[in-house]
N, C-alpha and C positions, 0 to 999 in steps of 0.2 A: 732186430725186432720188426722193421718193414719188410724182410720177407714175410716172417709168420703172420703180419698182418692182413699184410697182401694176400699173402695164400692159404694162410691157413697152415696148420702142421703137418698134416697128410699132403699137400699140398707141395712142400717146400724142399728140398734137398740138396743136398751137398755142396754139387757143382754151382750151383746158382749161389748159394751162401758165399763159397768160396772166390766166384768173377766176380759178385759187387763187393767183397771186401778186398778184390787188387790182392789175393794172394792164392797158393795153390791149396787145394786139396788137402794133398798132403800137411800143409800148416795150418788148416783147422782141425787134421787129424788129429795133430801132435798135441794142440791146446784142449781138443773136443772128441773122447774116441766114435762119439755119437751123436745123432741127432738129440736126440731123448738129452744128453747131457748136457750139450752145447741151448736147449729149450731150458731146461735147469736153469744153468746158469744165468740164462737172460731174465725169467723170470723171477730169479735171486736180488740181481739186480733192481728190478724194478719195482719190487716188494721192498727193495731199500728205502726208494727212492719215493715212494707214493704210498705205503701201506702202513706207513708211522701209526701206530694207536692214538688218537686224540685223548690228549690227557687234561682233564679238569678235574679238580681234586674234587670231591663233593664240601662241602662247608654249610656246615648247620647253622650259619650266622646269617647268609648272605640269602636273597629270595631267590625258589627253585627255577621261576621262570627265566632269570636274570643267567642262572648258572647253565642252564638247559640248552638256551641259545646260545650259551656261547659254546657249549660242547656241539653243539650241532652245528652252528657255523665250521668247524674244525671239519668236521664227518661232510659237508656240503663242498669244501672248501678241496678234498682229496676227489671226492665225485667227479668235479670239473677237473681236475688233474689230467691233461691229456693222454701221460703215459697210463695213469689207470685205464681210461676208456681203452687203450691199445690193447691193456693185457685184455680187460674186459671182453673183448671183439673176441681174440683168439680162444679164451678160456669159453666162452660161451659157442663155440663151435667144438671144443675137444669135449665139454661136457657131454653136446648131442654126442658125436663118436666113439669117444672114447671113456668108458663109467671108469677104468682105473686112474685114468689120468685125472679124469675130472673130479674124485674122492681128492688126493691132492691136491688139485689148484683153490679147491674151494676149503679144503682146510688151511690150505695159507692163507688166503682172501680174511679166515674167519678170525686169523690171527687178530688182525687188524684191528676187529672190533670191540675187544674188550675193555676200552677206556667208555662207554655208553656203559657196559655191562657192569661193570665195578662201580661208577657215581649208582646207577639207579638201583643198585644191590645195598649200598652206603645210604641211599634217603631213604628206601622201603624200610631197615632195619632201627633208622630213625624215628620212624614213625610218621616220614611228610609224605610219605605216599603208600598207597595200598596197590603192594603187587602180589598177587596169591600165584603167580606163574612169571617168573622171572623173564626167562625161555621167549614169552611169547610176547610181554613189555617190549623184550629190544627187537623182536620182528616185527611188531606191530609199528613203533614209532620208524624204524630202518624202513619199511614197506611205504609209509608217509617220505618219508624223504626220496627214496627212491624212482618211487610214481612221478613226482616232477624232475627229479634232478639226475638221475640216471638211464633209466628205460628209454624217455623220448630219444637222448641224446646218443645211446648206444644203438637203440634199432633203429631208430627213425632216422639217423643222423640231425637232428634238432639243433638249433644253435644252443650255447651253453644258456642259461638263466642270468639275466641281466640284473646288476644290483637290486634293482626294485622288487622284479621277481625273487632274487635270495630272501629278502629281508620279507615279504609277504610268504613264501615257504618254509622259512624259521619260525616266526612270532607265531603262525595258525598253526603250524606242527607241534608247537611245544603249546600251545593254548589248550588243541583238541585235546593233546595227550594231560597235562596234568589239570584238566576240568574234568576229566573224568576218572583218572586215577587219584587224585586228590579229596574226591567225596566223602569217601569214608574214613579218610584221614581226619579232615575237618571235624567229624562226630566224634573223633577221638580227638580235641583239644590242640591237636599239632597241627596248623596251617603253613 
């Protein structure tokens, strides 16, 4: 993963894979018949390791703000993951270069997400929140989180978000988002 990091995927090749792993050629042939495969594989890997779905059941008992954060804490909590940032770097250079590769990476990526998508599918049909676009709920509030806790840290290199910052990027994330998706809720007797 720190070649492709370092270099990128167009970038990176064989013989270098193979001297900083202390082995020949031939023996990342035999494990890897390809670059492409051997990039697989890593990023198989680290979709293990970092792209777990955050899972919060929804519970119609318990208050949405309460459950929100801590689903988001979860989704903040993988952001700062450094192996994510890694893939992140390399996936947002194959995206520019490469549109098949990066159909792919970004459909793994998307995997990811559907522990946000199932609670907020589970309150809307509830009736504790008004989402007439499901699709654009979890972009919207993902787009909130990622403005602080991803973008700086991946382009900019930023330092990660300090407790105080998470917990000021949680509590106003989940405030903005269900003070306004919540209005019409409200007028419907479900708070």
């Amino acid at each position: 993963m720190a070649e492709f990091a370092k270099r990128g995927f167009a970038g990176t090749n064989m013989d270098q894979l193979a001297s900083n792993a202390e082995v020949s050629k031939r023996t990342v042939y035999n494990h890897f018949p390809s670059k492409d495969v051997l990039f697989d594989a890593i990023l198989d890997e680290l979709y293990a390791r970092c792209l777990v779905p955050p899972v919060v059941p929804y519970d119609p008992q318990r208050p949405l703000r309460e459950q929100l954060i801590q689903l988001l804490a979860l989704k903040l909590k993988r952001l700062s993951d450094p192996s994510f940032l890694s893939i992140s770097r390399v996936a947002i250079v194959e995206v520019i270069t490469s549109p098949d590769r990066a159909r792919t990476i970004l459909a793994r990526m998307k995997e990811g997400e559907d522990g946000l998508e199932h609670w907020l599918r589970a309150a809307n049909k509830d009736g504790r929140l008004q989402l007439p676009d499901l699709e654009f709920a979890v972009n919207q509030i993902e787009g909130m989180l990622n403005g602080f806790a991803l973008w700086p840290q991946l382009i900019l290199g930023a330092p990660p978000l300090t407790k105080r910052e998470q917990t000021q990027v949680l509590e106003t994330t989940a405030d903005m988002f269900l003070n306004f998706h919540t209005q019409s809720a409200r007028h419907s007797g479900k708070p």
